[in-house]
N, CA, C and O of each residue as an XYZ file, in Angstrom:
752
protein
N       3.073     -4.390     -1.623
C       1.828     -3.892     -2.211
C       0.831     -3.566     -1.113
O       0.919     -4.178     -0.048
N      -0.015     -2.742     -1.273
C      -0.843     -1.856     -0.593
C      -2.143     -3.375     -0.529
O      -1.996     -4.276     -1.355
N      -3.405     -3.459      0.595
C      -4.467     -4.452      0.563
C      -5.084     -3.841     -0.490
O      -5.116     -2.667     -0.859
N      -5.719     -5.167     -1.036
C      -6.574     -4.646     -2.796
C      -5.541     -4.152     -3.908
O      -6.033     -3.754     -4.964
N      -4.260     -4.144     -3.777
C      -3.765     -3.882     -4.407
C      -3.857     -4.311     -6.140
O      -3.297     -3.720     -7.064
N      -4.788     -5.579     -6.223
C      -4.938     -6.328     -6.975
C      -6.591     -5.606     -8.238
O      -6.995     -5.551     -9.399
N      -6.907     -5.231     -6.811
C      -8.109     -4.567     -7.604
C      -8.330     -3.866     -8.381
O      -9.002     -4.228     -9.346
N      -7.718     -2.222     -8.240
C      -8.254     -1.788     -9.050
C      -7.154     -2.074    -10.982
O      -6.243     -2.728    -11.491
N      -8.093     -1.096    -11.250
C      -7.189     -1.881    -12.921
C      -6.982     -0.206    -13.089
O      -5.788      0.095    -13.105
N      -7.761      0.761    -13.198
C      -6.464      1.640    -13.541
C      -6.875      2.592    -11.834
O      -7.764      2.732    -10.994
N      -5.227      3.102    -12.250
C      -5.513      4.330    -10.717
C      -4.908      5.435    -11.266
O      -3.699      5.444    -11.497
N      -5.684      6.441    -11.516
C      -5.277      7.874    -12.277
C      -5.039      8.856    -11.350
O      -5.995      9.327    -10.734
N      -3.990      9.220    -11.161
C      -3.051     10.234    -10.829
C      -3.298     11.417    -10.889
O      -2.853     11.802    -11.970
N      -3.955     12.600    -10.121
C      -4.005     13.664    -10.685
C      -3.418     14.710    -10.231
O      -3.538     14.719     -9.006
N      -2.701     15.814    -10.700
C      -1.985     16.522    -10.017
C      -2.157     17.744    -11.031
O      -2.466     17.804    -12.221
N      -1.746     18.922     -9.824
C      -1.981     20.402    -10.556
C      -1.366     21.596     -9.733
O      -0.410     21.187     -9.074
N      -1.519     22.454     -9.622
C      -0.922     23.313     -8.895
C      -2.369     23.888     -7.740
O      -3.532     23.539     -7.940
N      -1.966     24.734     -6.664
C      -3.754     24.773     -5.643
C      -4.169     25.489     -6.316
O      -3.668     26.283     -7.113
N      -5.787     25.097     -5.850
C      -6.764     25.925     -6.500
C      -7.106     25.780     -7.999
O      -7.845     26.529     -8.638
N      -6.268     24.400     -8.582
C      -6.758     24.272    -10.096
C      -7.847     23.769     -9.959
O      -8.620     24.056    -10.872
N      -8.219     23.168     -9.240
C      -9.603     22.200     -8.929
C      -9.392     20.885     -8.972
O     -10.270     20.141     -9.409
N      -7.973     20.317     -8.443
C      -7.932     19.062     -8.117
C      -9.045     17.794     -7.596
O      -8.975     16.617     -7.948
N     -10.167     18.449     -6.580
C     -10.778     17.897     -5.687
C     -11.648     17.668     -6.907
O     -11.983     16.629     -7.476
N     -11.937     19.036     -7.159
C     -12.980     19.046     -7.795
C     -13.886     18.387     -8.958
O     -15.055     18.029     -9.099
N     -12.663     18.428     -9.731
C     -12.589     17.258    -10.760
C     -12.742     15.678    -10.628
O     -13.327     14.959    -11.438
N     -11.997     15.200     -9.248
C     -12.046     14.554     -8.296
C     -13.509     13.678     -8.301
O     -13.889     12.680     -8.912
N     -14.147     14.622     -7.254
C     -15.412     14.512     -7.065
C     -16.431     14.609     -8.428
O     -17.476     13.971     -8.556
N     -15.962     15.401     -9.239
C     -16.957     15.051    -10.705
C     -16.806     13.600    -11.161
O     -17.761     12.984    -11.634
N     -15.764     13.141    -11.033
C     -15.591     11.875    -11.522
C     -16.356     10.681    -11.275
O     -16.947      9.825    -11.933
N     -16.020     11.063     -9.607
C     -16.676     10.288     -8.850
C     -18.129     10.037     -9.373
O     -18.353      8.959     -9.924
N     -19.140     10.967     -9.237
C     -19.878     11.342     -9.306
C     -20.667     10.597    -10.178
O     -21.793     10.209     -9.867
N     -19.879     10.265    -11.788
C     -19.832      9.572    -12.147
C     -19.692      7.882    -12.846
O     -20.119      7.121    -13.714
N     -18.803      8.018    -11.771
C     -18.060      6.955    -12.095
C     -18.867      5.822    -10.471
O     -18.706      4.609    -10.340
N     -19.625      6.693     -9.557
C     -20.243      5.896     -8.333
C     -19.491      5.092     -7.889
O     -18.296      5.346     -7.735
N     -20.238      3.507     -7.472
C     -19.476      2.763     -6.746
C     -18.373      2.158     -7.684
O     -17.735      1.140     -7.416
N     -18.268      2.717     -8.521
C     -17.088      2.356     -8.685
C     -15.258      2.484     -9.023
O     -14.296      1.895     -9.515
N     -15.856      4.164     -8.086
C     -14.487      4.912     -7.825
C     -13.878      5.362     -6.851
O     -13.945      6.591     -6.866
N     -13.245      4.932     -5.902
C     -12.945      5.673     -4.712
C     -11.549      7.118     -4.870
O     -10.535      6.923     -5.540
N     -11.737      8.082     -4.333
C     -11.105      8.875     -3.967
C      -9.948      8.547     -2.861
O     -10.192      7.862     -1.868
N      -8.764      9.063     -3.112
C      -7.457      8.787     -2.060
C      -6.874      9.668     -2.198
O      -6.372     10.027     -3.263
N      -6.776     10.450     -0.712
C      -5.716     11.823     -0.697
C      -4.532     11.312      0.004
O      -4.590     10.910      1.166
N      -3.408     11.325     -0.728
C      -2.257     11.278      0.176
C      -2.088     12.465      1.368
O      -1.136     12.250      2.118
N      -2.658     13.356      1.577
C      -2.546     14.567      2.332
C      -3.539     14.078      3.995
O      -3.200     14.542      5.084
N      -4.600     13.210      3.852
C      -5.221     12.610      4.695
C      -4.427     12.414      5.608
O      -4.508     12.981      6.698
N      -3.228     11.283      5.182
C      -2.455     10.222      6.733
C      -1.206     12.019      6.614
O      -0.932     12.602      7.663
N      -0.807     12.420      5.590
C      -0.218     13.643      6.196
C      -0.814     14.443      7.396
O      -0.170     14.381      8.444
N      -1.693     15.014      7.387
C      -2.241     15.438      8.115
C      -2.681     14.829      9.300
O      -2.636     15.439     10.368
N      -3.121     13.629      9.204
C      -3.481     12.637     10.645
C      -2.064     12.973     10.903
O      -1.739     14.085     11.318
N      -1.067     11.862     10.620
C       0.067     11.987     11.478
C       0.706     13.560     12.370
O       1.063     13.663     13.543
N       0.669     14.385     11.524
C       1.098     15.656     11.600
C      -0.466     16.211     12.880
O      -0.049     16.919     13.796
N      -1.383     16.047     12.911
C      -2.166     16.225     13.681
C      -1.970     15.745     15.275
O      -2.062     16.417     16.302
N      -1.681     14.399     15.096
C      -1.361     13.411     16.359
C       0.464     14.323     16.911
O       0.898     14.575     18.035
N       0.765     14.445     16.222
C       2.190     15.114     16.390
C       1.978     15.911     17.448
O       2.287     15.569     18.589
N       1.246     17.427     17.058
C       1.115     18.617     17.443
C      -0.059     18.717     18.299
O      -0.320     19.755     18.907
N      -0.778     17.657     18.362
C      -2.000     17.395     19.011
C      -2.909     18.723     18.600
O      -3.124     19.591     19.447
N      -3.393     18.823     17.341
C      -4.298     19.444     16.915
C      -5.420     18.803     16.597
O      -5.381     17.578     16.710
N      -6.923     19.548     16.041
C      -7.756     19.069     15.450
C      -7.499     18.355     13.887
O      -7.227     18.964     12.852
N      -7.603     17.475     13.993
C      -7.570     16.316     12.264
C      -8.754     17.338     11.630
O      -8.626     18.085     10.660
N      -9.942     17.143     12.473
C     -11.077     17.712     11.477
C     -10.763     19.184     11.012
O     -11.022     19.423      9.832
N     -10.243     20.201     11.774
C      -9.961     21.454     11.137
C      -9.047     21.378     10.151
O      -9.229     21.820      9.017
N      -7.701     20.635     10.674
C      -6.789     20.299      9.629
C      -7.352     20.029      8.190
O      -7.006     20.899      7.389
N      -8.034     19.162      7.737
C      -8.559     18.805      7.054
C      -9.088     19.609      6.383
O      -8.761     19.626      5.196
N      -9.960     20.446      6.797
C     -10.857     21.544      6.067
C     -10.085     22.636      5.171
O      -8.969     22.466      4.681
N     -10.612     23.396      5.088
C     -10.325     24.954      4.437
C      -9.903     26.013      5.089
O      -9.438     26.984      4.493
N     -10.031     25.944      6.581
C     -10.260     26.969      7.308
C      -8.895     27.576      7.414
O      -8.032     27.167      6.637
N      -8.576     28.596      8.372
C      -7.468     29.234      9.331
C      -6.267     28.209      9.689
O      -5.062     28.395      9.518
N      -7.014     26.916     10.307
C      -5.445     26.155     11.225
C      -5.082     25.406      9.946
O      -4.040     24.879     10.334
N      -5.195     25.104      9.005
C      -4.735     24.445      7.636
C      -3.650     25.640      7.146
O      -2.535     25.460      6.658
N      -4.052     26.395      7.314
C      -2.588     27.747      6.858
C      -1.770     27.984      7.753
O      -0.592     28.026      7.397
N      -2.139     28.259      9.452
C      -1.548     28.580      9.798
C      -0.492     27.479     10.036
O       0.466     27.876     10.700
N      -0.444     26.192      9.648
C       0.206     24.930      9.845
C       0.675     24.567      8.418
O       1.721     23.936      8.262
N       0.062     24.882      7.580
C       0.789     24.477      6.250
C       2.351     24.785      6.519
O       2.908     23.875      7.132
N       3.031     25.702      6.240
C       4.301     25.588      5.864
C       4.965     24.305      6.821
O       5.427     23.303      6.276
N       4.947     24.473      8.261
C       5.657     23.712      8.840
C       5.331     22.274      8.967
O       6.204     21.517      9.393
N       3.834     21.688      8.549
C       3.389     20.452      7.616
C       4.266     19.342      6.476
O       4.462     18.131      6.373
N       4.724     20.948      5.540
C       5.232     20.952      4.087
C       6.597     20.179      4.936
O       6.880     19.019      4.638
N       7.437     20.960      6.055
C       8.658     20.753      5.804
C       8.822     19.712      6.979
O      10.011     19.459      7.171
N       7.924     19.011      7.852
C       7.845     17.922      8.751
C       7.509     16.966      7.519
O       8.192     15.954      7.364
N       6.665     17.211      6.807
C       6.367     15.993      5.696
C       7.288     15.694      5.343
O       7.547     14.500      5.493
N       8.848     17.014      4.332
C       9.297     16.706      3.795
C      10.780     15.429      4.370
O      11.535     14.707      3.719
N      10.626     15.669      5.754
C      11.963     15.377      6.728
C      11.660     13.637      6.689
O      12.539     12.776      6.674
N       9.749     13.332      6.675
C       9.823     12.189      6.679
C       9.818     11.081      5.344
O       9.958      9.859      5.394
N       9.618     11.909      4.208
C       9.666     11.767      2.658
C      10.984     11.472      2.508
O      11.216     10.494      1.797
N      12.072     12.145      3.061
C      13.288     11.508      2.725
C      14.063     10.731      3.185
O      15.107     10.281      2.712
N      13.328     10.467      4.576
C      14.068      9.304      5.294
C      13.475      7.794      3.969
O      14.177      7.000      3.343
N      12.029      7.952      4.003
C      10.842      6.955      3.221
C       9.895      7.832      2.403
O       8.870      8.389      2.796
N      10.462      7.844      1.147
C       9.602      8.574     -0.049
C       8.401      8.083     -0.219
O       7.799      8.738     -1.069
N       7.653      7.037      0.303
C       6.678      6.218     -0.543
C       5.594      6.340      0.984
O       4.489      5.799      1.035
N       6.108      7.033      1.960
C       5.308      7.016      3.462
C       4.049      6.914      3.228
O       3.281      5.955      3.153
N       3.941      7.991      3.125
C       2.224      8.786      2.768
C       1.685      8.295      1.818
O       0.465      8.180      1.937
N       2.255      7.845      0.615
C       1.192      7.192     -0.476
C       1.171      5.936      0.193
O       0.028      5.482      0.133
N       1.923      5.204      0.786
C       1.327      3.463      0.963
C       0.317      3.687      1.943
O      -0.667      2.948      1.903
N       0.400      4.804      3.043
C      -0.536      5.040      4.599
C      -1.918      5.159      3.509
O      -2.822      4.324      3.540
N      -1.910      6.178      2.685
C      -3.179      6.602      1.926
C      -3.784      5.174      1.268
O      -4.936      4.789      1.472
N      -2.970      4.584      0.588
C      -3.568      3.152     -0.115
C      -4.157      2.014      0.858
O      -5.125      1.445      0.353
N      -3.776      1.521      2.218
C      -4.141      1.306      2.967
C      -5.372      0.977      3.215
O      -5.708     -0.153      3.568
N      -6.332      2.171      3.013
C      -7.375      1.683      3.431
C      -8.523      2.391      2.419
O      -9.587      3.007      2.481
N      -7.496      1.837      1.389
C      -8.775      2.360     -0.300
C      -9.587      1.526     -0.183
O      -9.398      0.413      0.308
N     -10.908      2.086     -0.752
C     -12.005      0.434     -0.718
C     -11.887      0.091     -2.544
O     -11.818      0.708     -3.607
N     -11.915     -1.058     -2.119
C     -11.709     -2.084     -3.259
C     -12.738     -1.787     -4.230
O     -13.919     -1.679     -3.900
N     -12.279     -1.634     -5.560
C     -13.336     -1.234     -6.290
C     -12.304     -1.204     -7.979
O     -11.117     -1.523     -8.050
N     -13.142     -0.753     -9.119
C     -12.174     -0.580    -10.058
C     -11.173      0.328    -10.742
O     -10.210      0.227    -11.502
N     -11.948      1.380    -10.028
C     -10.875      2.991    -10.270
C     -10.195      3.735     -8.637
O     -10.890      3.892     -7.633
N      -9.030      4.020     -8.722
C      -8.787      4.553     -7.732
C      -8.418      5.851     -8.413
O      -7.691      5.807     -9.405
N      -8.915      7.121     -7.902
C      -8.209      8.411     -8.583
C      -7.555      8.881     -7.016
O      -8.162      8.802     -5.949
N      -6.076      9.412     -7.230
C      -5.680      9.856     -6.245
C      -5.322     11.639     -6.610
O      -4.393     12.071     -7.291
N      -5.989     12.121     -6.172
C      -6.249     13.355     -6.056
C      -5.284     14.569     -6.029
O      -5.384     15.698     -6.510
N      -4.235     13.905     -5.245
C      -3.363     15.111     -4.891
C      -1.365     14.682     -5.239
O      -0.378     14.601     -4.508
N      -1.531     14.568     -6.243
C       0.081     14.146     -6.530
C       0.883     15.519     -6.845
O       0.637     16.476     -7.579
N       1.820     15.240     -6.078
C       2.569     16.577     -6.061
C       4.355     16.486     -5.957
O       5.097     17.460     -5.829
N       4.798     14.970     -6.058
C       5.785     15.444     -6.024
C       6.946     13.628     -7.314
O       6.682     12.432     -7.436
N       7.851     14.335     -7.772
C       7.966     12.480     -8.897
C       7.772     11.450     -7.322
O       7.306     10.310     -7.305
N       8.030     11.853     -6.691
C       8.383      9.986     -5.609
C       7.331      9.656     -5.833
O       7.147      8.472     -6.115
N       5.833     10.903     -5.783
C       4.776     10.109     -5.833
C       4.601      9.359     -6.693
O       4.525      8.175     -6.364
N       4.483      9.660     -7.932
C       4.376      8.608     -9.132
C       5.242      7.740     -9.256
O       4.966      6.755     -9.941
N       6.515      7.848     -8.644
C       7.116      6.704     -8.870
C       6.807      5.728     -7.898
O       6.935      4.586     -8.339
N       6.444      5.797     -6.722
C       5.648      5.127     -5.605
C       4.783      3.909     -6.367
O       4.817      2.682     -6.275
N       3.739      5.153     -7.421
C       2.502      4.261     -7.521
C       2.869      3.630     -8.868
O       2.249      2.603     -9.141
N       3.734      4.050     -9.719
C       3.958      3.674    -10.888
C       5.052      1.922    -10.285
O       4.512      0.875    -10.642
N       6.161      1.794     -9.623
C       6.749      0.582     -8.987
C       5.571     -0.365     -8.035
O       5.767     -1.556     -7.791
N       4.788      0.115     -7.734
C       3.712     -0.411     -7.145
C       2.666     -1.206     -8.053
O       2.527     -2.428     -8.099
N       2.170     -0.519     -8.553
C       1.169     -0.277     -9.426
C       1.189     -0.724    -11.026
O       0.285     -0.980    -11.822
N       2.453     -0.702    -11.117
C       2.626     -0.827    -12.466
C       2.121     -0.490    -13.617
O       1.933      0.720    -13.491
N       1.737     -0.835    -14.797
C       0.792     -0.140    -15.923
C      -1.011      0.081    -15.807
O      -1.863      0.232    -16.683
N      -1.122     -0.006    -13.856
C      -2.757      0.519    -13.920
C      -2.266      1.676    -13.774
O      -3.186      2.334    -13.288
N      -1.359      2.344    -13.898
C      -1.078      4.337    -13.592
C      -1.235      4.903    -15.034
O      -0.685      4.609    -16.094
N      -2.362      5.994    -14.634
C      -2.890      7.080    -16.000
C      -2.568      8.416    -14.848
O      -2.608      8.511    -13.621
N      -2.329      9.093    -15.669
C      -1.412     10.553    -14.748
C      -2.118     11.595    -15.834
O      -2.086     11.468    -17.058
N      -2.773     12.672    -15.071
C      -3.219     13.646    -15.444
C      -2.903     14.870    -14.880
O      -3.155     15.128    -13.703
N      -2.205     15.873    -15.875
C      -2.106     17.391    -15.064
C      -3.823     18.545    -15.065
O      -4.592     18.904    -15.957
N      -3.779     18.696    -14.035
C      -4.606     20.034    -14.045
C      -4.204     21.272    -14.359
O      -3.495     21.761    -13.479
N      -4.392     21.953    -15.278
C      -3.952     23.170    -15.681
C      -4.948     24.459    -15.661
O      -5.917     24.487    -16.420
N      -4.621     25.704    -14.608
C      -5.493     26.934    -14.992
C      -4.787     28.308    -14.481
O      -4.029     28.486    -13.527
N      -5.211     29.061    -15.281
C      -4.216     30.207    -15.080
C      -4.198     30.636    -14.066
O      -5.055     30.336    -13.235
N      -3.214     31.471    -13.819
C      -3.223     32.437    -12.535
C      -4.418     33.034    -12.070
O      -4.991     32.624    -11.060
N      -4.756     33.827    -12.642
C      -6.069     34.723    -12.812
C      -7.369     33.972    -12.024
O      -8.095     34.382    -11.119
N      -7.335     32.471    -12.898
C      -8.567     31.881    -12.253
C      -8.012     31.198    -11.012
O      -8.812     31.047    -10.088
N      -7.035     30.855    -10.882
C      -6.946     30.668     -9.588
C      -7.299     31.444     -8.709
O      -8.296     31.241     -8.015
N      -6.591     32.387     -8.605
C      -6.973     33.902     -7.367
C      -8.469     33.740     -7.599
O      -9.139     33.566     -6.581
N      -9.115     33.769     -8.789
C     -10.416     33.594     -8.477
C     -10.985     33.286     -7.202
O     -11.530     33.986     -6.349
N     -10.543     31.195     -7.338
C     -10.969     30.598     -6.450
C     -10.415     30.635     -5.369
O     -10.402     29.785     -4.479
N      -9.751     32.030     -5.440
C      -8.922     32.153     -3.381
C      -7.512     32.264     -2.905
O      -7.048     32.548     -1.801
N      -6.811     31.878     -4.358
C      -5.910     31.355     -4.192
C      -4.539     32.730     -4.089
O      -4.420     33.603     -4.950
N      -3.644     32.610     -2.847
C      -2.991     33.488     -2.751
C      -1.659     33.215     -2.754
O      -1.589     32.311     -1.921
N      -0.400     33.441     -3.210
C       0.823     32.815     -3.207
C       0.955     33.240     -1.991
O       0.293     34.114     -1.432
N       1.947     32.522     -1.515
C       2.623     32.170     -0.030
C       3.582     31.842     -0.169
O       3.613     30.936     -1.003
N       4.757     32.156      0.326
C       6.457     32.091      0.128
C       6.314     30.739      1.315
O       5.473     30.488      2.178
N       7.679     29.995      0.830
C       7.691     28.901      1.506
C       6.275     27.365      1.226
O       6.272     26.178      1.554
N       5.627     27.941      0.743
C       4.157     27.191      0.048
C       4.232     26.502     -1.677
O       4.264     25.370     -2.160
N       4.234     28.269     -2.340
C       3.748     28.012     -3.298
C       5.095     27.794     -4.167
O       4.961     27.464     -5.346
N       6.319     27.959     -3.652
C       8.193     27.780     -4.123
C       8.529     26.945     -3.753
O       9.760     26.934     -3.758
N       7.944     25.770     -3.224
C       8.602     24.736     -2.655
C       8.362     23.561     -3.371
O       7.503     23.615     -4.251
N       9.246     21.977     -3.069
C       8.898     20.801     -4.070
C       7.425     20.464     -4.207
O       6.884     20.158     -5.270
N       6.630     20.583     -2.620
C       5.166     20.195     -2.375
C       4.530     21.050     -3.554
O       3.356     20.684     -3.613
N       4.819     22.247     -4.744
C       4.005     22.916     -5.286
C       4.656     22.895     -6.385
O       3.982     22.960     -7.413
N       6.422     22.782     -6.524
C       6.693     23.004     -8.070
C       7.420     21.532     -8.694
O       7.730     21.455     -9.883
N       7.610     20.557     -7.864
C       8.208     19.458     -8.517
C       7.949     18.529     -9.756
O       8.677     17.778    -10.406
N       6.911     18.801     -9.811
C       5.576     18.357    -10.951
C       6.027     19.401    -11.900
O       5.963     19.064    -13.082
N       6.411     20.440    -11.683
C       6.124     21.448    -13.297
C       7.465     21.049    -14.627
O       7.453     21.392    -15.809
N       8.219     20.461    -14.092
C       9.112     20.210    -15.202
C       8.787     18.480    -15.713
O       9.388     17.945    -16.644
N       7.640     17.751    -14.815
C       7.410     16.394    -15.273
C       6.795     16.919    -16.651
O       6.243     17.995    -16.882
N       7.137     15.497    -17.764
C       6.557     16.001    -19.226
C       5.770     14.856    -19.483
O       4.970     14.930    -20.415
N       5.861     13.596    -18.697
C       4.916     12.508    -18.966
C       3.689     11.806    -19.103
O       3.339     10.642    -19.296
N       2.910     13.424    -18.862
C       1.259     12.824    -18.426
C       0.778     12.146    -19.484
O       1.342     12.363    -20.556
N      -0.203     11.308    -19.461
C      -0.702     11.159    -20.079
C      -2.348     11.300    -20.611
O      -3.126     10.552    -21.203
N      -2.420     12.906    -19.968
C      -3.480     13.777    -20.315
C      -3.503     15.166    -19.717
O      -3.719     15.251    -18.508
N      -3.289     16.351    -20.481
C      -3.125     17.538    -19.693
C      -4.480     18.085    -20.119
O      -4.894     18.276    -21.263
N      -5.120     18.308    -18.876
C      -6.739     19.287    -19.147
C      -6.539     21.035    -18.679
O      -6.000     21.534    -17.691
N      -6.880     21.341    -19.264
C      -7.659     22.874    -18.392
C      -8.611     23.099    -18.104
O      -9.604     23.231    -18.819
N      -8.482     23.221    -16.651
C      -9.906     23.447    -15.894
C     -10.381     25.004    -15.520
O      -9.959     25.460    -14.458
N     -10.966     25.569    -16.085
C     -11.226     26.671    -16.146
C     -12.800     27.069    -16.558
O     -13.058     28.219    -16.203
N     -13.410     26.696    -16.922
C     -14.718     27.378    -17.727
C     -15.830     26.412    -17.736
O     -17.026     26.703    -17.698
N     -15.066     24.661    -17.815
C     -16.238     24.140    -18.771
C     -16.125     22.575    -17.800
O     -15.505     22.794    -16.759
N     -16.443     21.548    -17.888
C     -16.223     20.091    -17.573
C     -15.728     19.594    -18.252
O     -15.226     18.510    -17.957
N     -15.636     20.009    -19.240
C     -14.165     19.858    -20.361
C     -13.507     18.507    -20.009
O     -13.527     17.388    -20.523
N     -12.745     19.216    -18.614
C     -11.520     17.740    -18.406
C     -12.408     16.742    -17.562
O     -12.108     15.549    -17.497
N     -13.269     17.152    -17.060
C     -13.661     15.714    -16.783
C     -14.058     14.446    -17.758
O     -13.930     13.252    -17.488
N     -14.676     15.151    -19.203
C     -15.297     14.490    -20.147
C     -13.320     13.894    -20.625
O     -12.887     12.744    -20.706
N     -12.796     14.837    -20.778
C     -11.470     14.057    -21.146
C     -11.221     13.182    -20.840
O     -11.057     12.238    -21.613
N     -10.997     13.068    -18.794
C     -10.765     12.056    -18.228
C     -11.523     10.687    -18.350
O     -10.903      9.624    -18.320
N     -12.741     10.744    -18.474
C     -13.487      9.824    -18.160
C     -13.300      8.876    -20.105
O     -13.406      7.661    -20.266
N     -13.069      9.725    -21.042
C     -12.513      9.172    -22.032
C     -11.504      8.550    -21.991
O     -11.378      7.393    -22.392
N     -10.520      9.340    -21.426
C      -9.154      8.477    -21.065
C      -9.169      6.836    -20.585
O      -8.657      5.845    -21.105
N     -10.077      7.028    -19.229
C     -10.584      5.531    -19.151
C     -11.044      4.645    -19.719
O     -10.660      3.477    -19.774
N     -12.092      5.245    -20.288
C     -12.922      4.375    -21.448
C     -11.972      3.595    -22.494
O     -12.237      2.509    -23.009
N     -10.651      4.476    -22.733
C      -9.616      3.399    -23.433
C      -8.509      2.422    -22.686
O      -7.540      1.797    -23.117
N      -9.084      2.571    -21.381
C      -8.358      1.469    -20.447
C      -9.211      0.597    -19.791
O      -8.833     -0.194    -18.927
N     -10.415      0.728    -20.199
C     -11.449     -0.197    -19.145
C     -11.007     -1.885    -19.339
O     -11.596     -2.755    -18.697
């Protein structure tokens, strides 16, 4: 078990395809939910490690910018080399150093090991939510397919999971956040 492992009581799962507004939703929650929600990206210790690797900037990595693309694919498939030696890498590095509190939402689930990671871990504090929004609004927000990116497990392994236990569409309204934060309200 991860430190604090004990703490929180539920840790909701959220996953979607890019550009649904993973973060975003994320951070609404938060927002809400204050001290008493921390945010956890499994993509964080991805990226540290993968940073220290190649001896790049963490902080650009991190961002939005240029070196986050021009490094994505070969990220995806260094991640994936170390996912299968140890499926659970990156989610235990990410849990690590959650601060103790009563909600953990982890932001970026993208592939089953993950949930099964946190679900054998974690046990019945896991609430799993898909983000759902069309094509259309994606490109909106930027979003451009990329071969090797947007065809790979890191983007489609999730689409045949049927287990959530809350699918929102994020598109128009706060909609799913009011969902989510209901969702809890029947697990507090």
């Amino acid at each position: 078990m991860c430190p604090g492992s004990e703490n929180p009581k539920i840790i909701l799962l959220i996953s979607g395809k890019r550009k649904c507004g993973k973060d975003f939703i994320a951070e609404k929650l938060q927002s809400q939910l204050l001290d008493k929600c921390t945010i956890i990206r499994i993509s964080e210790p991805i990226k540290k490690f993968y940073a220290e690797k190649c001896a790049i900037s963490l902080t650009e990595l991190m961002g939005n910018g240029p070196l986050k693309e021009k490094y994505r694919i070969d990220m995806i498939n260094w991640s994936d080399k170390i996912r299968f030696e140890d499926p659970g890498r990156f989610c235990r590095s990410a849990c690590e150093n959650a601060k103790e509190c009563p909600f953990w939402i982890v932001c970026d689930i993208r592939r089953k090991t993950d949930i099964d990671f946190f679900k054998k871990t974690y046990d019945d504090r896991i609430k799993t939510v898909r983000i759902n929004a069309r094509e259309s609004i994606r490109k909106a927000r930027g979003w451009i397919f990329t071969k090797g990116v947007d065809d790979v497990a890191s983007e489609c392994d999730l689409d045949s999971y049927q287990n959530w236990d809350l699918e929102i569409s994020n598109e128009e309204s706060d909609q799913g956040v009011f969902g989510i934060l209901q969702l809890l309200d029947k697990f507090k």
